[in-house]
VEXLO-633732 format. One record per residue (C-alpha): x, y, z; residue in one letter. Coordinates in nm, 4 decimals, decimal comma. Layout:
// VEXLO-633732
> x y z lumlum
> X Y Z A
...
This chain:
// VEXLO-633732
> x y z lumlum
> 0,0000 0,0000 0,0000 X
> 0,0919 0,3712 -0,0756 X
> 0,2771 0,5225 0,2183 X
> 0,2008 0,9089 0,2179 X
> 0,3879 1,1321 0,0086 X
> 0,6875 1,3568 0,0873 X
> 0,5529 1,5633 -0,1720 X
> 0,1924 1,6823 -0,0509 X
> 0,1513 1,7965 -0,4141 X
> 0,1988 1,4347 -0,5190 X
> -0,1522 1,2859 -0,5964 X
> -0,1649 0,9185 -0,6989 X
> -0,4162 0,8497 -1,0008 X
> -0,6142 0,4908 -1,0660 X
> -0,4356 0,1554 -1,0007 X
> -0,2541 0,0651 -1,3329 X
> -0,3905 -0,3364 -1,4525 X
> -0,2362 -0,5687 -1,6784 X
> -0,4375 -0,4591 -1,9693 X
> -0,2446 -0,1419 -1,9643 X
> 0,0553 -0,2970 -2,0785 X
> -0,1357 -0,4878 -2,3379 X
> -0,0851 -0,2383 -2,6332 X
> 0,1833 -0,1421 -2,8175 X
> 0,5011 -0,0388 -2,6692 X
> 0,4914 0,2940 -2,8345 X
> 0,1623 0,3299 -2,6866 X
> 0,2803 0,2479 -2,3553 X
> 0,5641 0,4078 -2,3270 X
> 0,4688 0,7673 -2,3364 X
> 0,1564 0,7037 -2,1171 X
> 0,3817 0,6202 -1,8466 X
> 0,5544 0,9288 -1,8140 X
> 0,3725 1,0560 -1,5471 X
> 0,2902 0,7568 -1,4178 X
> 0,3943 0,6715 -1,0700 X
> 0,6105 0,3354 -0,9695 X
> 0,6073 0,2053 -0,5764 X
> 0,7579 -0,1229 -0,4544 X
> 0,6823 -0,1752 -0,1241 X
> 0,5163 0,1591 -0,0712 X
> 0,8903 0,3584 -0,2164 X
> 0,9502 0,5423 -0,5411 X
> 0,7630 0,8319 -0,6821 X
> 0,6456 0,9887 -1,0261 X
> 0,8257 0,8273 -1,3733 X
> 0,9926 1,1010 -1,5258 X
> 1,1807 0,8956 -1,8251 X
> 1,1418 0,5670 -2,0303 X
> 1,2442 0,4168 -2,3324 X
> 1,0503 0,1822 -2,5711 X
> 1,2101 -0,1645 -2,6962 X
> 0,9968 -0,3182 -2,9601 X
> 1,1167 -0,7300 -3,0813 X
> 1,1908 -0,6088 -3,4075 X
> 1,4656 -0,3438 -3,2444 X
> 1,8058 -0,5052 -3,3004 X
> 1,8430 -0,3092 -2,9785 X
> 1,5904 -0,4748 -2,7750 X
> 1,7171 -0,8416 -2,5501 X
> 1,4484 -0,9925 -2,7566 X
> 1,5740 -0,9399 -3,0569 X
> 1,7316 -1,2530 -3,1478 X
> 1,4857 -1,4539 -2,9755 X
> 1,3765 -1,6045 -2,6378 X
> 1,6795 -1,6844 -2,3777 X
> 1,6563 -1,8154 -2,0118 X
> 1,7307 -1,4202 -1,9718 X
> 1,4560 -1,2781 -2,2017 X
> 1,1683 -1,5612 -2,1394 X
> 0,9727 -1,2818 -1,9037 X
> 0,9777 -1,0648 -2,2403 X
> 0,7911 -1,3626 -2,4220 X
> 0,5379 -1,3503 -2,1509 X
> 0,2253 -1,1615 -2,1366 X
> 0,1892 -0,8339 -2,0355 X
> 0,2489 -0,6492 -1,7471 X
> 0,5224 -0,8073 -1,6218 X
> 0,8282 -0,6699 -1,4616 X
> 1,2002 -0,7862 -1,6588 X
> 1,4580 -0,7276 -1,4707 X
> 1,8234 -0,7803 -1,5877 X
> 2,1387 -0,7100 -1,4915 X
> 2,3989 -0,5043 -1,5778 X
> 2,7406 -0,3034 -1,5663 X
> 2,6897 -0,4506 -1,1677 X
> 2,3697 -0,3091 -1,1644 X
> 1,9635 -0,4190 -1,2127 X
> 1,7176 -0,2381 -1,4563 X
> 1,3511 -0,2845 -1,4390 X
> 1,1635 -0,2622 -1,7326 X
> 0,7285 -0,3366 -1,8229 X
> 0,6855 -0,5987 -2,0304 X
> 0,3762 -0,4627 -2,3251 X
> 0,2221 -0,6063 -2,6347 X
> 0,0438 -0,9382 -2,6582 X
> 0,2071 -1,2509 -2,5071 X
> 0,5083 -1,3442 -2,7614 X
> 0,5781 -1,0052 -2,8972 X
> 0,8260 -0,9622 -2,6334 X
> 0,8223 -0,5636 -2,6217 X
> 0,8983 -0,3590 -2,3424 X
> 0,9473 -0,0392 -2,2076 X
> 1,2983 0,0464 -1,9780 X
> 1,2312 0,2480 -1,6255 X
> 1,4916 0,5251 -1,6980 X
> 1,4097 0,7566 -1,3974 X
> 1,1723 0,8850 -1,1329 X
> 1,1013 1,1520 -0,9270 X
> 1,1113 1,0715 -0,6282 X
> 0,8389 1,1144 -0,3632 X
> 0,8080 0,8008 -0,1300 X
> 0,9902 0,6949 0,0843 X
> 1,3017 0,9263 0,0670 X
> 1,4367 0,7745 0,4200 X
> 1,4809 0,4542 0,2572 X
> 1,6075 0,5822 -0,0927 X
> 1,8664 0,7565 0,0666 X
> 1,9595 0,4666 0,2954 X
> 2,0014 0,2235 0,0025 X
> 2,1892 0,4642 -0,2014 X
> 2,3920 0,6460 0,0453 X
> 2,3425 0,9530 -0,0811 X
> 2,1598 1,2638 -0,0076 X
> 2,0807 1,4686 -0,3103 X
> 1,7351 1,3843 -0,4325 X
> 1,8337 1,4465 -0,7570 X
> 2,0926 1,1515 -0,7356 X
> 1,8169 0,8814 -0,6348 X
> 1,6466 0,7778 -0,9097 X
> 1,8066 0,9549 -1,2222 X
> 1,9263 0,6022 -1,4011 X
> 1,7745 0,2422 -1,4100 X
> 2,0436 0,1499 -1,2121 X
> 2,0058 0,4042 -0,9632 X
> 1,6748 0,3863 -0,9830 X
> 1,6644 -0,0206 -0,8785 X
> 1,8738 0,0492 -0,5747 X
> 1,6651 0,3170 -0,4280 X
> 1,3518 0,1015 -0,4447 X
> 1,5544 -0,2182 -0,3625 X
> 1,4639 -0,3726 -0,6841 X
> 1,6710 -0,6565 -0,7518 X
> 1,6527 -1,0750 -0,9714 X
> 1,3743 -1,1617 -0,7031 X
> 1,1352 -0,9186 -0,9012 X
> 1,1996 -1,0163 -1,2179 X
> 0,8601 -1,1417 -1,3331 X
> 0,6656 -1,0142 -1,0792 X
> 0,2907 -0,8841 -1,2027 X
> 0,3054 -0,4600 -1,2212 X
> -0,0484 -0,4449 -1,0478 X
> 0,0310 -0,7031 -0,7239 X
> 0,2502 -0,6404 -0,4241 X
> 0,5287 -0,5981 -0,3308 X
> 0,4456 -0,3145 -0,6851 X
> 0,2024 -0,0723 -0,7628 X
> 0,1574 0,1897 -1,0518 X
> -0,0397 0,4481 -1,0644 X
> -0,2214 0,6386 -1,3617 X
> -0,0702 0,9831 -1,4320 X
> -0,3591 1,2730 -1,2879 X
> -0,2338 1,5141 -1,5693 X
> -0,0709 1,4940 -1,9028 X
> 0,2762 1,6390 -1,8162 X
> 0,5179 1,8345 -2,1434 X
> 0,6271 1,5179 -2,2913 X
> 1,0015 1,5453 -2,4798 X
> 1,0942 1,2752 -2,7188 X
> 1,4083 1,1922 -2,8513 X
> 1,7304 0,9307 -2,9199 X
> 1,7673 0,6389 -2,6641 X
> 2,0993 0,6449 -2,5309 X
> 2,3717 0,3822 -2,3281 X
> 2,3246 0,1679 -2,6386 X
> 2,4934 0,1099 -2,9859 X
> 2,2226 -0,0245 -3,2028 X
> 1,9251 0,1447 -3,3616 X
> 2,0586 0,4440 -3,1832 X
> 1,8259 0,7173 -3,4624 X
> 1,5154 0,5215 -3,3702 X
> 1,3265 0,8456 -3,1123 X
> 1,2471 0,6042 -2,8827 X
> 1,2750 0,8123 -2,5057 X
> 1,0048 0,9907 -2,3686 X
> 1,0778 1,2413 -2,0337 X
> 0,9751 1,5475 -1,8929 X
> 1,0595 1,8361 -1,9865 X
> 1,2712 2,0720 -1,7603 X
> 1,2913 1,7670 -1,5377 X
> 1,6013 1,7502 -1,2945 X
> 1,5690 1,4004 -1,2389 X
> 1,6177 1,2517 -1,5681 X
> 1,9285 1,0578 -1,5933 X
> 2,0808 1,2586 -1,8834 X
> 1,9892 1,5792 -2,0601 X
> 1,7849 1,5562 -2,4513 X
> 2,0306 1,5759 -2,6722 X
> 1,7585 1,5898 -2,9625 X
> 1,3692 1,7087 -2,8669 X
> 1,0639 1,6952 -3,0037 X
């Protein structure tokens, strides 16, 4: 359940289902910014994603269903979770079962459970939280045990955005395929995105 808010401005909007996810990942993936993200009753308002379609060379699906990718294969609504660079990213698995598309948890705002956040990451700048997957993972102790996990069941919750926020879109970036497709969505004017817009729309 939703702990209160450090941010009394922060209102939550209606519980996010499965059938959310069950679209297409372009679809998706700019509806979420907005959105808000809790496991266990921490995180706060998603403030940058990026879309991974299975016909993206740069998507983990791309070359077909591993041990790794099976979640992606799944139906929708699904957390993967995958490691990396020492680090765990968290991404919602969209599109029908066997299109293996999904959209990458680049950043938050955060707004619950700053105690913790800050405990986990062991730092204090709010700003320095949740601006990366990685970071992002560690500040709302996301880790392997959540990988395929259901995005509408404890320990996680998401939330419907209450307002259509200035949505940017742009390049995705830490990868080296497909790098032209204008796949990342985030806020704009955000301080919490993990890395400036190096080309807006």
């Amino acid at each position: 359940m939703a702990r209160k808010s450090d941010q009394t401005t922060h209102k939550l909007g209606k519980a996010l289902n499965r059938k959310f996810f069950d679209r297409s990942v372009h679809e998706v993936a700019p509806e979420l910014i907005g959105a808000t993200l809790l496991v266990d009753g921490v995180g706060g308002m998603i403030v940058e994603v990026e879309a991974y379609h299975h016909t993206d060379p740069a998507a983990h699906s791309f070359n077909g269903e591993t041990p790794r990718t099976r979640i992606m294969f799944g139906p929708a609504g699904f957390a993967y979770v995958y490691r990396i660079h020492q680090v765990y990213c968290v991404n919602a698995v969209c599109e029908a079962e066997g299109s293996a598309s999904a959209v990458l948890i680049r950043a938050l705002q955060p707004t619950f459970g700053l105690d913790e956040m800050r405990a986990r990451r062991g730092v204090d700048d709010k700003r320095l939280l949740c601006s990366g997957p990685g970071r992002l993972c560690q500040a709302l102790g996301i880790g392997l045990a959540h990988n395929g996990l259901a995005l509408d069941r404890a320990p996680i919750e998401m939330f419907a955005r209450t307002g259509v926020p200035d949505v940017l879109r742009g390049i995705r970036i830490g990868i080296s395929k497909a790098v032209e497709y204008p796949w990342r969505y985030g806020v704009r004017g955000s301080k919490y995105l993990s890395k400036p817009f190096a080309k807006v729309a």
